[in-house]
N, C-alpha and C positions, 0 to 999 in steps of 0.2 A: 297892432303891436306884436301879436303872435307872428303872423305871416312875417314880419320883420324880424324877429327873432329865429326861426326857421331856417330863415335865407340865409343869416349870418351866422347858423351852423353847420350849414353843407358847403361854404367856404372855409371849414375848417378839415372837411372830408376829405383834400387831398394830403395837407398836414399829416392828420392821422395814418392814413397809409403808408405816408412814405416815412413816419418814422417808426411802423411796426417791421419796415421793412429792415429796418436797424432791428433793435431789442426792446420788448416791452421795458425792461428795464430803463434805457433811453426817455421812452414816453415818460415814466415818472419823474425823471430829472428834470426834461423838457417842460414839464408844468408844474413842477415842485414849486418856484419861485412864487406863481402868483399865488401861493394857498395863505400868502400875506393879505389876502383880503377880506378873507374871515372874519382877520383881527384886526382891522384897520383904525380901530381906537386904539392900540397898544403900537402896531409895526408903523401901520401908513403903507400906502401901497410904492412898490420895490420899495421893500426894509431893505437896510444892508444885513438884517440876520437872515433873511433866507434868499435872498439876490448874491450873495457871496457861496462862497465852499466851507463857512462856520459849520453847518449842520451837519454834513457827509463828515468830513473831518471829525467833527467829535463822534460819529458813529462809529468810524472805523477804528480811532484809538479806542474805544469804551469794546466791540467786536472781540479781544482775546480775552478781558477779561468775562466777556456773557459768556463766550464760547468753553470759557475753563471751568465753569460752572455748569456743563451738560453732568446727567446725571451717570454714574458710574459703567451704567450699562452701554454706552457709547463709548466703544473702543478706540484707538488709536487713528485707523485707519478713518474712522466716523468723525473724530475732528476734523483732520485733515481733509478730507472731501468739504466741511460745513466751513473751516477756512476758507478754500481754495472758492465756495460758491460766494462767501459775503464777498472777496476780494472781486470776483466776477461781476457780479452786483454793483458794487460800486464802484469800478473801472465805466461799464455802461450806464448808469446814474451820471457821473460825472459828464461823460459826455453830452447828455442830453443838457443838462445844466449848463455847458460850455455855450450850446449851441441859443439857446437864451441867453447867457448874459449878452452874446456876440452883439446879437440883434437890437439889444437893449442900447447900445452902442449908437444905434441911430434911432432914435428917435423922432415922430413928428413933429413935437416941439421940444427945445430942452426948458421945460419950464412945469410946476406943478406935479401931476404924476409922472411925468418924466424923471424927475430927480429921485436920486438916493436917500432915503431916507433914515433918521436915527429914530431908536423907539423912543415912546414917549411912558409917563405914570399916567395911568387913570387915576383923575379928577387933580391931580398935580400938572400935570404939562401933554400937549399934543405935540404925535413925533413930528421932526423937524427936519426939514432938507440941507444936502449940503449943495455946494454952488455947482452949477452947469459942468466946468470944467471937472471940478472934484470928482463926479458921480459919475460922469464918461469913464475917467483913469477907474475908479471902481470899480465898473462893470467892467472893461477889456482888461482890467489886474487877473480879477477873479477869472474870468473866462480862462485867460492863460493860465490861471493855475490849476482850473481846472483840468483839464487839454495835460496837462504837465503827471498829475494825480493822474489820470485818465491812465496815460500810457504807461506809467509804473507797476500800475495794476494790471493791466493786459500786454506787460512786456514778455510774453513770453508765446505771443501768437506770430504766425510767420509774416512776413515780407507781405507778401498778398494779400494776405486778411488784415494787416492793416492797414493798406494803400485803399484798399476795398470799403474801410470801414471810414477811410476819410472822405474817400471820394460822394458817399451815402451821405454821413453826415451834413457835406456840405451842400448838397443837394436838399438837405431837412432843410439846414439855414435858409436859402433862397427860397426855398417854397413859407417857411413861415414869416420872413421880411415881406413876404407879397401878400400872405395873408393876413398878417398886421400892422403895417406899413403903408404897405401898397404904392411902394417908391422904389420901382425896378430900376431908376437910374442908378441906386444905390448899390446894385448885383454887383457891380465889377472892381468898388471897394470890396466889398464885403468876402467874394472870393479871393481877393490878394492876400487880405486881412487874417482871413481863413487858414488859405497855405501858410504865409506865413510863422502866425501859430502852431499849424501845427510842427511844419515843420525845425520849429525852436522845440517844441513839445519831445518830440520823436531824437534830436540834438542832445539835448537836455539829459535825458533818461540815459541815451546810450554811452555819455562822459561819464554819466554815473556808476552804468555797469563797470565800463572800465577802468574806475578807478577804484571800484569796490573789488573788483577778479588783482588788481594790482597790491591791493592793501595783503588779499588773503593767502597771496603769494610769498613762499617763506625767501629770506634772500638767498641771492646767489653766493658763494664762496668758494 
């Protein structure tokens, strides 16, 4: 059972590489999701509270108000750097998260711990799945939103580094569908699937600068 176990952690050794070769921060995201097993009498394993963009999400709205609460001696300039690092943070968080739910997308079976799950009360009710189809759109919703959150927050890195940082990412993807999957027919969805995303993600964000540089513009007369 050791020797078994072992084995099936140095197939996790090239995972881990190639996604420090992104941001440790990534790695957190990238295995945030399962820390639903912990609690698996409360969540069920993939909850939708930590299989979704719930938790980043309320971290970063609740972030200005902690951050306005540093103590006096923290100057101006000292927010703004601990801004600009949470926003950092969870730009690369997000991604690693994306790159999870993607995966989750295909599953070996859709049945059982496959499905999405809602939480349950202790000793009232155990969480409860929703249907096949449901928990697919879940995971690829969230993915995309996350990808979406991702690039807002590192909207401000150049051309390169994030062509750079997709192209890693997606390379995470395939190496962790092989490691826990281990259904490489499934690569050449899953890269479409990918670009795609992102590139709605990377679409997306940039409509938005534009309309926002549009809004701040006083009119012409």
């Amino acid at each position: 059972m050791a020797a078994r176990r072992g084995a099936r952690w140095l197939w996790h050794l090239p995972l881990l590489a190639a996604v420090f070769f992104l941001r440790p921060a990534t790695a957190a995201g990238l295995f945030f999701p399962d820390v639903d097993q912990l609690f698996l009498s409360v969540l069920g394993h993939r909850s939708m509270v930590t299989h979704s963009v719930l938790v980043p999400v309320l971290a970063l709205a609740l972030a200005p108000a902690v951050l306005a609460r540093l103590p006096a001696r923290f100057g101006p300039d000292a927010r703004a750097a601990a801004e600009r690092s949470a926003a950092w943070f969870g730009g690369w968080f997000l991604l690693g998260l994306a790159i999870h739910l993607m995966a989750d997308v295909v599953p070996l079976g859709c049945r059982g711990y496959a499905l999405a799950k809602l939480p349950g009360f202790p000793l009232v009710s155990r969480p409860s799945s929703l249907p096949c189809g449901a928990s697919l759109l879940w995971y690829g919703a969230n993915a995309l939103l996350a990808l979406v959150l991702c690039e807002w927050l590192l909207r401000r890195e150049g051309e390169a580094v994030t062509a750079a940082r997709y192209i890693a990412s997606g390379v995470v993807l395939a190496v962790y569908v092989l490691v826990n999957e281990r259904r490489p027919m499934l690569l050449p969805v899953l890269a479409l699937a990918w670009a795609g995303a992102a590139l709605f993600a990377r679409s997306a964000v940039l409509a938005l600068e534009r309309r926002g540089d549009g809004a701040g513009r006083p009119p012409r007369g």
